[in-house]
TIKOLDREN-447308 format. One record per residue (C-alpha): residue in one letter; chain; x, y, z. Coordinates in Angstrom, 3 decimals. Each point is the difference from the previous one (the first is absolute). Layout:
# residues N
- residuo  cadena  c1  c2  c3
- a  A  X  Y  Z
...
# end
This chain:
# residues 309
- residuo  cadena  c1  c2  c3
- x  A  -23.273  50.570  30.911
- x  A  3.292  2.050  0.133
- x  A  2.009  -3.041  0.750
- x  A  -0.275  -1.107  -3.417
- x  A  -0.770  0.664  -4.217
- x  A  -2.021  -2.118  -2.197
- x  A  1.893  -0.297  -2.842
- x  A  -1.940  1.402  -3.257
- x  A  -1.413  -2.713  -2.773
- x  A  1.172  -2.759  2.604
- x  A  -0.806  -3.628  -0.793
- x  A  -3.834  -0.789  0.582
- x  A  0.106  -3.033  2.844
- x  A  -2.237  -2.926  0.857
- x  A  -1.691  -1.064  2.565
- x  A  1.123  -2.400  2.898
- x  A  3.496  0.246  -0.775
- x  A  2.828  -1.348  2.299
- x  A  1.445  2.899  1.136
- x  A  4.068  -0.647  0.887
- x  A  1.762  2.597  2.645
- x  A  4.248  0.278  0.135
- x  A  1.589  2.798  2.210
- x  A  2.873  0.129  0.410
- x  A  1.982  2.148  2.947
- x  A  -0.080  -1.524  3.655
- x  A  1.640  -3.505  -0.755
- x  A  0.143  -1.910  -2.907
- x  A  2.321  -3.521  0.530
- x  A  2.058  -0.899  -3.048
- x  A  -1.494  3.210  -1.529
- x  A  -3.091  -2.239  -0.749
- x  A  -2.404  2.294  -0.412
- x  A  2.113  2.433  -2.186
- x  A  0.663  -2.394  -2.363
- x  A  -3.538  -1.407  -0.374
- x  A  -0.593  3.698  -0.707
- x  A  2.859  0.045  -2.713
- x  A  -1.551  -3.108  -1.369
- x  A  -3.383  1.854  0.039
- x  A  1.116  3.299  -2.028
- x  A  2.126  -1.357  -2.461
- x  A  -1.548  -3.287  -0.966
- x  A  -3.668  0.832  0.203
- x  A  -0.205  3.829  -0.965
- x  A  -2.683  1.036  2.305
- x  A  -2.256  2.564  -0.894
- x  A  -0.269  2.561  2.530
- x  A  -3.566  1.156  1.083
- x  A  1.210  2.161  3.276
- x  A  3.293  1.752  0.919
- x  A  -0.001  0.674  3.389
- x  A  1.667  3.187  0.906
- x  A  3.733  0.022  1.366
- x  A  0.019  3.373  1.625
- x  A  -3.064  -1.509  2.445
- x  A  1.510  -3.303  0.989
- x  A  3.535  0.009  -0.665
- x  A  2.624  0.903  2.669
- x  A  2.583  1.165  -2.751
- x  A  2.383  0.432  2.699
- x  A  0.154  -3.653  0.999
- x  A  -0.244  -1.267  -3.234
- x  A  1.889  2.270  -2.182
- x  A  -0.540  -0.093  -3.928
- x  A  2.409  -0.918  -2.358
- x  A  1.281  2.742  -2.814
- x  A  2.863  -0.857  -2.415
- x  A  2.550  2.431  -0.193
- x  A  1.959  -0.255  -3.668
- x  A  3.522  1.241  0.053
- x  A  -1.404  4.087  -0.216
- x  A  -3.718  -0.248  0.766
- x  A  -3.040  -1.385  1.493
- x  A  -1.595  -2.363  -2.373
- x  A  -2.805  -2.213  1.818
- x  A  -1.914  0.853  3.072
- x  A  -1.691  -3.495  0.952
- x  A  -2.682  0.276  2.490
- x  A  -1.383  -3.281  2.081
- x  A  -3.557  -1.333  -1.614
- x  A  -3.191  -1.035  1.746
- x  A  -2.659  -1.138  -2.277
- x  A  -3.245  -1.867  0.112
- x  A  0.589  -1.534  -4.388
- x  A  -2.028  -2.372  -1.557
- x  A  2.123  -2.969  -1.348
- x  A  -0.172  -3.169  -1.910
- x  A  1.506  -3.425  0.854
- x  A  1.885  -2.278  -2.099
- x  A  -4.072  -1.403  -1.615
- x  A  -0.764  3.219  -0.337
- x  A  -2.336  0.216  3.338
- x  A  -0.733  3.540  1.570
- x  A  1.074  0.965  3.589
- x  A  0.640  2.582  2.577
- x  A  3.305  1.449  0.606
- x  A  1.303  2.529  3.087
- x  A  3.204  -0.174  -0.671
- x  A  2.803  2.549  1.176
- x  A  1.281  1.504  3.728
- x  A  -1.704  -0.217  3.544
- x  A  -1.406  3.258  0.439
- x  A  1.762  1.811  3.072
- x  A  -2.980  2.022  0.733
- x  A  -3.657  0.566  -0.049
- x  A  -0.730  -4.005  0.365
- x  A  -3.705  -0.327  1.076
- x  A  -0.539  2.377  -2.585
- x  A  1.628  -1.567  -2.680
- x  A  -1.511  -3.500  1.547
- x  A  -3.803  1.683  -0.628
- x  A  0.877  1.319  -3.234
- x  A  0.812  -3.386  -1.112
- x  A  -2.615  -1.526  1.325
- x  A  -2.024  2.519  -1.610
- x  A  1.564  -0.850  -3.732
- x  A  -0.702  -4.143  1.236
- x  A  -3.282  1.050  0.372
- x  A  -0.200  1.793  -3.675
- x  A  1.784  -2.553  -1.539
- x  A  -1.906  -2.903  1.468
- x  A  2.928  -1.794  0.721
- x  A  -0.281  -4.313  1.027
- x  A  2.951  -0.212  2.303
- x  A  3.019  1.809  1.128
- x  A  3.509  -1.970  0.807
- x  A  3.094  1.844  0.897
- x  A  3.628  -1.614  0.941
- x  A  3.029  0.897  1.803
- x  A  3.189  -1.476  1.782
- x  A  1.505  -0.453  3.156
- x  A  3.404  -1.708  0.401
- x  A  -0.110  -2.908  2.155
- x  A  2.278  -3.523  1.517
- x  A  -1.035  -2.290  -2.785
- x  A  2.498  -2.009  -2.718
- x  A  -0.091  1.175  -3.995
- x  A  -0.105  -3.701  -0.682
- x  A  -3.464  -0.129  1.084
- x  A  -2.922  1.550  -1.668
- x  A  -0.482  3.278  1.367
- x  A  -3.196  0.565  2.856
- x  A  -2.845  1.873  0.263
- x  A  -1.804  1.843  2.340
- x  A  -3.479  0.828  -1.007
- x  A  -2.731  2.565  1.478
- x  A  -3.270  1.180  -1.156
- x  A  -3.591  -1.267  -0.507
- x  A  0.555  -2.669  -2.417
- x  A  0.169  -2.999  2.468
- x  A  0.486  -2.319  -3.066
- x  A  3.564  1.376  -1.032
- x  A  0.640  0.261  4.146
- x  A  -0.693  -3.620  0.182
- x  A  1.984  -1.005  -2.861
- x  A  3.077  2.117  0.309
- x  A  0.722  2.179  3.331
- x  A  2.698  -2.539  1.505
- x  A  0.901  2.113  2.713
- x  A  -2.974  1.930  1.698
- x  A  1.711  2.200  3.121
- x  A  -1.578  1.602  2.393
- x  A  1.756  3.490  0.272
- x  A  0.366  3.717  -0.865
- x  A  1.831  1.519  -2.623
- x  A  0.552  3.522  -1.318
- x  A  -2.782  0.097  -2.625
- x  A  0.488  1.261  -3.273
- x  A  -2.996  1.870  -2.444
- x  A  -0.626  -3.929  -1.483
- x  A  -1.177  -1.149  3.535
- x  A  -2.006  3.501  -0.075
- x  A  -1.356  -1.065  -3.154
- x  A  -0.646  -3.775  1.089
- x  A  -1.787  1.161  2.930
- x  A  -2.305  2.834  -0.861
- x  A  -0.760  -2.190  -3.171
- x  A  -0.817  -3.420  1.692
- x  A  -2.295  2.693  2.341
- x  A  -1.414  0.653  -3.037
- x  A  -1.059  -3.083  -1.171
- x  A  2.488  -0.649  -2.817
- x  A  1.591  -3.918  -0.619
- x  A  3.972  1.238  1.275
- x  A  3.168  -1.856  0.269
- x  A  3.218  1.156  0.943
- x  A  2.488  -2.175  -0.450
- x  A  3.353  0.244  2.015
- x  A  3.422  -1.504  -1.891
- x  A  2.483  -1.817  2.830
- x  A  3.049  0.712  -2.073
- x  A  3.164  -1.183  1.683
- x  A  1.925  2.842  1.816
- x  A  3.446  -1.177  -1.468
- x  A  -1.596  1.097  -3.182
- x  A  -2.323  3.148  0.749
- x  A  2.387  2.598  -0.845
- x  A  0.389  -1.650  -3.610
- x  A  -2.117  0.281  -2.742
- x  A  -1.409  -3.656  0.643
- x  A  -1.777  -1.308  -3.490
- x  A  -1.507  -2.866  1.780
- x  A  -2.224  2.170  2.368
- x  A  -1.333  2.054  -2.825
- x  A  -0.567  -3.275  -1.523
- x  A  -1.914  -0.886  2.696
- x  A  -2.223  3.058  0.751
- x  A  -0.538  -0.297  -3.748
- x  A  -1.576  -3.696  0.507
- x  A  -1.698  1.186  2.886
- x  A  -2.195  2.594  -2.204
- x  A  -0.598  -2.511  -2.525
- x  A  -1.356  -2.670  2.998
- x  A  -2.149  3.553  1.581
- x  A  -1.262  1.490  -3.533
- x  A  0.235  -2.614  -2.518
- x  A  2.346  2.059  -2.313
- x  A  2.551  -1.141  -1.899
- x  A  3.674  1.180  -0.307
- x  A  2.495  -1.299  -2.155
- x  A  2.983  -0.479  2.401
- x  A  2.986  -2.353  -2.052
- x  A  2.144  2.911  -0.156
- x  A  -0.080  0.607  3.922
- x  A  0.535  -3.728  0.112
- x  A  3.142  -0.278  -1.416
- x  A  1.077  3.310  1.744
- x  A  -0.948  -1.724  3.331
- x  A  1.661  -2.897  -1.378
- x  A  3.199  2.013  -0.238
- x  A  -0.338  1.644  2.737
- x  A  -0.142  -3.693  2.209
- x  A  3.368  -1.430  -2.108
- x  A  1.981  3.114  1.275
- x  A  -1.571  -0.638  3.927
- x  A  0.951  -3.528  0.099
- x  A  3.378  0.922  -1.282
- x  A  0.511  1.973  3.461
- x  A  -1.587  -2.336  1.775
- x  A  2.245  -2.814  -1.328
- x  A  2.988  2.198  0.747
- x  A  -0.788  0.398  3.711
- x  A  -0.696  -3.087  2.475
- x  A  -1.279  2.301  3.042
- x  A  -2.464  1.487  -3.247
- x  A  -0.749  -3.212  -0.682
- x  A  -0.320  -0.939  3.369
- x  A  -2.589  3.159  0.946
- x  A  -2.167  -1.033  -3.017
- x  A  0.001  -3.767  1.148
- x  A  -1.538  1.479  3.395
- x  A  -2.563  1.823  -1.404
- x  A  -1.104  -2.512  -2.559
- x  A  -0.767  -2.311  2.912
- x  A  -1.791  2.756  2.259
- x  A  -2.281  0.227  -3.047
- x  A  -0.172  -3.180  -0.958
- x  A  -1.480  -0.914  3.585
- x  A  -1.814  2.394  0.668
- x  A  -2.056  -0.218  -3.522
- x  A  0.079  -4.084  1.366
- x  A  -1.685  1.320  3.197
- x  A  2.708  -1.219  2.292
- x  A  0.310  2.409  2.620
- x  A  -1.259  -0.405  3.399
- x  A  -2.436  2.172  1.969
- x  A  -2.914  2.741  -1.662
- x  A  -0.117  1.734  -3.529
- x  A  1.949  2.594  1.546
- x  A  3.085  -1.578  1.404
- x  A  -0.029  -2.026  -3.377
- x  A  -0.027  3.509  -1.676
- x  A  2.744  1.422  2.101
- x  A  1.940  -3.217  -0.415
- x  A  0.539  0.039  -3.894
- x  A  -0.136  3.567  -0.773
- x  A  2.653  1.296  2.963
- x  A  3.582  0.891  -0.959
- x  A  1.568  -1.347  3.258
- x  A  3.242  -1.068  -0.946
- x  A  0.087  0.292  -3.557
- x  A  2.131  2.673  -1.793
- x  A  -1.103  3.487  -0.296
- x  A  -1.362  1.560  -3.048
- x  A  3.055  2.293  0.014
- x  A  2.218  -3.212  0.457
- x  A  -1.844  -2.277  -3.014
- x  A  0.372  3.194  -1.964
- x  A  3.718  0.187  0.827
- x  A  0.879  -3.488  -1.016
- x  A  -2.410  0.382  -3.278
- x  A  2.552  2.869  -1.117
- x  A  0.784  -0.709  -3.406
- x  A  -2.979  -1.265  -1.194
- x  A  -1.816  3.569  1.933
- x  A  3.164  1.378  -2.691
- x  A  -1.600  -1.218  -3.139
- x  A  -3.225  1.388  1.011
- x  A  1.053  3.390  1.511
- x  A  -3.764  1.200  -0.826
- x  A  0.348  3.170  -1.979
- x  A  -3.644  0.518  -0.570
- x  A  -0.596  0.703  3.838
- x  A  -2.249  3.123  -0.754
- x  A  -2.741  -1.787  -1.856
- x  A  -0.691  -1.462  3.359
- x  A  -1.372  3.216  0.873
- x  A  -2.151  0.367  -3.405
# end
């Protein structure tokens, strides 16, 4: 219980609520799940219930806090936020949030604890996102990956299903003690393009967004991140316009995707796998990211620290 405070004359909540999970900290593609948090906080005005406790899980060290310093004095000392909040969507229907930082420490007992509070709570479901930068074309809508217990939203929308091991993060703690559990989970992993990972890229947030919609059956009203994303695509294809072996890279991986989602390649799942989703010969990261200088100039992403909030 000392990982966390209930906060006092906190909203009352219903039962069998969708309850929605975004960490941020390990890796987080076209800072997807930061700005889904953004979007979260200052469009829906949660409600916090529970503030979990900084000096338990937080690593200060390795994720330093941000104070403002004003010309003579300190005026703002901003500590990183993890909350479980009770929110309302864009019809006014009730949900779940944890929203903040991965904890750095003390994970199977924050996992319990949680579990404990989806127990209280009577929660209906629990879906969670985050992003991974992979060989796939912007002019393409952007891939899932999807885990969990829910075989339905598998089915429909895990187009690439690996078999492989990954550093896990607390939201694969928190998928896998609660599908144990008995709880309807889906995680749902953005394939954001890894040209674009180190940008704030509006059309993966757009995505996850539509993804909790499709999981919940919330509603968010999303035009403004539309014509953001919008923006954000003009200024892309201005590079790519600019630069035939850009242009030429992005032809290359349009057709890798477009046969493998055609089911063209030869052999078992796995080879198939390995076929459409390995680099080979295409530019680096650090190379895309090189020849996408001045658009990486008008977005020089200045709000870096609420990544770790």
């Amino acid at each position: 219980m000392d990982l966390f405070e209930r906060v006092a004359n906190a909203p009352v909540v219903p039962p069998r609520l969708p309850l929605v999970v975004l960490l941020t900290g390990f890796t987080d593609a076209g800072g997807t799940v930061a700005s889904v948090v953004d979007y979260m906080r200052e469009d829906l005005e949660p409600r916090p219930i529970v503030i979990f406790d900084n000096d338990a899980l937080l690593d200060y060290r390795a994720r330093r806090p941000i104070v403002t310093f004003d010309q003579d004095h300190l005026s703002e000392f901003r500590s990183p936020r993890l909350e479980l909040s009770l929110v309302h969507d864009a019809l006014g229907q009730p949900f779940l949030l944890l929203a903040g930082y991965e904890p750095d420490f003390q994970w199977e007992r924050f996992v319990a604890l949680l579990m404990g509070l989806a127990d209280e709570f009577d929660v209906g479901t629990m879906t969670w996102v985050h992003a991974i930068a992979m060989p796939v074309p912007h002019t393409r809508p952007l891939s899932t990956t999807v885990s969990g217990s829910r075989g339905d939203l598998i089915q429909a929308h895990s187009v690439w299903k690996p078999h492989t091991q990954v550093p896990a993060t607390v939201g694969h703690l928190i998928e896998y003690r609660m599908s144990e559990g008995g709880f309807p989970v889906a995680g749902f992993v953005m394939l954001v393009p890894h040209y674009l990972a180190e940008t704030d890229y509006p059309g993966s947030t757009l995505a996850a967004l539509d993804k909790l919609m499709t999981a919940t059956g919330l509603v968010f009203g999303l035009d403004d991140l539309r014509n953001d994303n919008r923006e954000y695509l003009e200024r892309i294809e201005d590079q790519i316009a600019r630069n035939d072996d850009l242009a030429r890279m992005i032809t290359t991986l349009e057709q890798r995707f477009d046969a493998y989602a055609a089911g063209e390649f030869d052999g078992d799942e796995r080879s198939r796998d390995d076929a459409a989703f390995d680099e080979g010969d295409l530019p680096s990261a650090d190379e895309l990211a090189a020849e996408l200088e001045r658009f990486l100039a008008d977005h020089p992403g200045d709000d870096e620290h609420r990544r770790w909030e």
